[in-house]
C-alpha positions as CSV (number, residue, x, y, z in Angstrom):
1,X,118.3,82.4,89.1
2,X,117.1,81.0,85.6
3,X,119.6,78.4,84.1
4,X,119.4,78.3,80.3
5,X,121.8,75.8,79.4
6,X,121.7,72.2,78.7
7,X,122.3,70.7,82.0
8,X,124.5,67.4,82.7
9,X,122.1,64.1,83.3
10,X,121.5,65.7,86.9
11,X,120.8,69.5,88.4
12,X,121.3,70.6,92.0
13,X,118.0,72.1,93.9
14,X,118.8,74.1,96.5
15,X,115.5,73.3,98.9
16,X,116.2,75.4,101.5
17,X,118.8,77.7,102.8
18,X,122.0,75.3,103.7
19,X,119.9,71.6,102.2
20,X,120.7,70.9,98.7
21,X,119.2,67.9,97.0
22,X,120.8,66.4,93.6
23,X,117.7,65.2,91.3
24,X,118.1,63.2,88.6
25,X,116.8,64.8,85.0
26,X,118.1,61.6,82.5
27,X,120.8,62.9,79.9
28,X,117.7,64.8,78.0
29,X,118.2,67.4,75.6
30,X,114.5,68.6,75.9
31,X,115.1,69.1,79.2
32,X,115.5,73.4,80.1
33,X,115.3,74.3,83.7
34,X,114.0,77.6,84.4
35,X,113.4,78.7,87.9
36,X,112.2,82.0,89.9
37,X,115.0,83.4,92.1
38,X,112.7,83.4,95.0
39,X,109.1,82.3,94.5
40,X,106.9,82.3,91.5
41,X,105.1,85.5,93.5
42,X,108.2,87.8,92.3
43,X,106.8,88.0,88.5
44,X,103.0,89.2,90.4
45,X,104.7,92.0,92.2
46,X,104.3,94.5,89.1
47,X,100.7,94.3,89.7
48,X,101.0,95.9,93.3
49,X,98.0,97.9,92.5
50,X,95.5,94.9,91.7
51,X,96.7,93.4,94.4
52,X,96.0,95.9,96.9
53,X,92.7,96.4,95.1
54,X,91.9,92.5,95.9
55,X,93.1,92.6,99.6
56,X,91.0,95.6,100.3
57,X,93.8,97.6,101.1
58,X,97.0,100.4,100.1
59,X,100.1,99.2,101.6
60,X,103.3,100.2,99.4
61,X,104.4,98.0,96.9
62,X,107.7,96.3,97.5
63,X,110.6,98.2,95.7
64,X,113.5,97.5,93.6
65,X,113.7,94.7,91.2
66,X,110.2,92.1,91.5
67,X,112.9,88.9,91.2
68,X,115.4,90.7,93.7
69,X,112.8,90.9,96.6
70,X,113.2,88.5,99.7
71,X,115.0,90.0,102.6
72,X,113.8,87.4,104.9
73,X,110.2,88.3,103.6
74,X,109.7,86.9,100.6
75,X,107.2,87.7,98.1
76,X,104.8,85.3,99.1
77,X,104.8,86.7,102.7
78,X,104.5,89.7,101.7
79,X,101.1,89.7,99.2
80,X,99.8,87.5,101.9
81,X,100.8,90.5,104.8
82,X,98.7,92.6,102.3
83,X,95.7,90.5,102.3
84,X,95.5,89.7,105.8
85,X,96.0,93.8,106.7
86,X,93.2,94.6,104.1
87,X,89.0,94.5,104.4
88,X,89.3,91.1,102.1
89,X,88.6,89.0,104.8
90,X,90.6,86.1,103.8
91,X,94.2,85.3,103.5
92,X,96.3,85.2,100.3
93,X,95.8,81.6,98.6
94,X,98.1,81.4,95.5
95,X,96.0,79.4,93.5
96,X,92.8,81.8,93.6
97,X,94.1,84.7,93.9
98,X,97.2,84.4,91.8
99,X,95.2,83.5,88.7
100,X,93.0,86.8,89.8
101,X,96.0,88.9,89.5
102,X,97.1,87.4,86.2
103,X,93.5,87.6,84.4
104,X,93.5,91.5,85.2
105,X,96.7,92.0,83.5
106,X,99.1,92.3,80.7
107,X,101.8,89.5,81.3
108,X,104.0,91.7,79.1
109,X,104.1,94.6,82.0
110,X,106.0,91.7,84.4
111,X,108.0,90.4,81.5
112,X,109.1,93.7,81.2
113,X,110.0,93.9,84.7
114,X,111.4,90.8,85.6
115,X,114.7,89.4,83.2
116,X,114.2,86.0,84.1
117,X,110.6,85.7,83.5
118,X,111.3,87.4,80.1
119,X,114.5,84.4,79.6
120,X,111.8,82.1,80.5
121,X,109.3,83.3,78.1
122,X,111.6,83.3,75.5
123,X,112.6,80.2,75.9
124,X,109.4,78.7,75.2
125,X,109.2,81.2,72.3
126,X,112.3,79.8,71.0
127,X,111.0,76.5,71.1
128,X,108.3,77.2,69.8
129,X,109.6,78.5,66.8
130,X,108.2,82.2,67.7
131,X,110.3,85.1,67.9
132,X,112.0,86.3,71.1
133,X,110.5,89.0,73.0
134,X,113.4,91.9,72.7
């Protein structure tokens, strides 16, 4: 979930299911924590259909909300299922093929889609001085 308040000089990460860690952020007020529910792979999920156009493949695109998909296979696992089933030849790398997937297409389509990649935008709009994106 995406936190958009001021936070007290420390935040709690929750690392993996049942481990917490406490991190210390300093008393900052330029500090806003944003973070994807599951993985940053949640806000490429509205671009199902250049990603099966990458891996070489048509399996379905997850369904429901991009930021509410996990179910013990989370997004990450599940573009990389695609790749590995499709005529790609080569495994999902994040990096590579994560930058592909964002040059093809409008950022606005996952905005749209997801809430808290649009609270995280407009954060940084806000910041900026911009105007949110409604």
């Amino acid at each position: 979930m995406l936190y958009q308040e001021r936070l007290k000089p420390w935040i709690v990460v929750n690392l993996l299911p049942n481990f917490q860690r406490v991190v210390m952020v300093g008393n900052n007020p330029n500090f806003y924590p944003h973070a994807a529910s599951y993985e940053f792979e949640a806000w490429l999920l509205p671009f199902w259909s250049t990603i099966q156009k990458l891996a070489k493949h048509n399996k379905s695109a997850p369904s429901g909300n991009p930021e509410k998909v996990n179910h013990d296979n989370p997004p990450s696992q599940r573009i990389k299922e695609i790749f590995e089933l499709g005529k790609s030849s080569r495994s999902y790398n994040k990096a590579r093929d994560a930058k592909k997937i964002l040059e093809q297409n409008d950022l606005m389509d996952a905005i749209e889609a997801c809430s808290e990649l649009k609270a995280f935008i407009n954060t940084i709009l806000s910041l900026s001085g911009r105007d949110a994106i409604l």
